[in-house]
N, C-alpha and C positions, 0 to 999 in steps of 0.2 A: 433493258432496252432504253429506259428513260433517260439512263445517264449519259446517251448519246446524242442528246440534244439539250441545247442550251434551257438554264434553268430561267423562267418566266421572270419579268419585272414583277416585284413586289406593287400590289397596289397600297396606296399610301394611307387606305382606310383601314390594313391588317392591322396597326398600331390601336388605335381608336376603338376597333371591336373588339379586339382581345384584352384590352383593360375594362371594357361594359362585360366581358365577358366572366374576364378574373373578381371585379365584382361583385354577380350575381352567384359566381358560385361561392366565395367568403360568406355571401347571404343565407343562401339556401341550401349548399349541398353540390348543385347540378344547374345548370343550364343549355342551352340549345337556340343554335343561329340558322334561320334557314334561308335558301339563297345562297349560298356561298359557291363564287365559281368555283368551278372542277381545277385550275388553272392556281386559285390561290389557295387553296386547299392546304398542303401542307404547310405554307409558309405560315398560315393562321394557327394551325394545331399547333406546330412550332413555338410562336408566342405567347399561346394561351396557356401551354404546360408550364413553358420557363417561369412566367410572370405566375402564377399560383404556386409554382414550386418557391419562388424569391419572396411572395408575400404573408405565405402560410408554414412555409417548411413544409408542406402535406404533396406528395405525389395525387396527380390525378390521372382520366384516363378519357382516352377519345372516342367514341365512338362515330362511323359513319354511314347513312343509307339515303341517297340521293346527292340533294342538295341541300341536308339536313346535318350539323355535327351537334353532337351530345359531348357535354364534357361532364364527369362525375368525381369530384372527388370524395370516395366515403366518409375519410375522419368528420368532414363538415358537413355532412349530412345528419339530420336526426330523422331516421327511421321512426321512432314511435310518432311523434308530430305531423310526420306525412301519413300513417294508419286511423290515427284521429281523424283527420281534417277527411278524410279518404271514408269513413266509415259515419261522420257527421254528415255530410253531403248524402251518403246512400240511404241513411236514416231519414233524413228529411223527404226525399223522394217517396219513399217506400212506407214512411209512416204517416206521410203526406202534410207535415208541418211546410212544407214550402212546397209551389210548384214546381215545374220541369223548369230549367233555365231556358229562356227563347236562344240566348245567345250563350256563347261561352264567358266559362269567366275567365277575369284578371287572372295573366300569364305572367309572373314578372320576372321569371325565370326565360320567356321565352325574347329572342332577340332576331330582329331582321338585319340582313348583310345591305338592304338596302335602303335603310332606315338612317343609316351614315353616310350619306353621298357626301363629299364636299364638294361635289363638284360647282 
């Protein structure tokens, strides 16, 4: 049914987040933009595979649930490093060498759609 109506204007900030976004995941593994209209949605998944696939050679993969996309590429993830950091953190709470965090912490993985206005 989609393909019987015209495909949306590209907004001019899909270029901009999909390279913050290809990025983050040569960094970490994975990343995740929330906000993202429903409208630009593909066209962003779109850019964000090509440009990790053109910068890494490594396929990646989308995921989505709301206004939230997850992008994961495995190869550039290191799974033991997120167990650590993951198991350091619960150790601390639980053994009590630190308290509760009041706040979360630094996401640097995490990215807002509306964090790049140019407007």
């Amino acid at each position: 049914m989609d393909r019987l109506f015209p495909a949306p204007a590209v907004d001019r900030r899909v270029p901009v987040v999909a390279q913050l976004v290809a990025d983050v995941v040569r960094e970490h593994g994975y990343a995740g933009v929330r906000e993202v209209p429903g409208d630009q949605l593909a066209a962003l998944r779109k850019e964000i595979l090509s440009l990790i696939r053109q910068q890494t050679g490594h396929p990646a993969q989308t995921l989505v649930h709301r206004d939230l996309l997850l992008v994961v590429c495995d190869p550039l993830r290191d799974p033991e490093a997120e167990m650590r950091a993951a198991a350091e953190a619960i150790g601390a709470v639980l053994f009590g060498d630190q308290p509760v965090p009041a706040t979360r912490p630094d996401r640097p993985w995490a990215i807002r759609w509306t964090a790049s206005d140019l407007g």
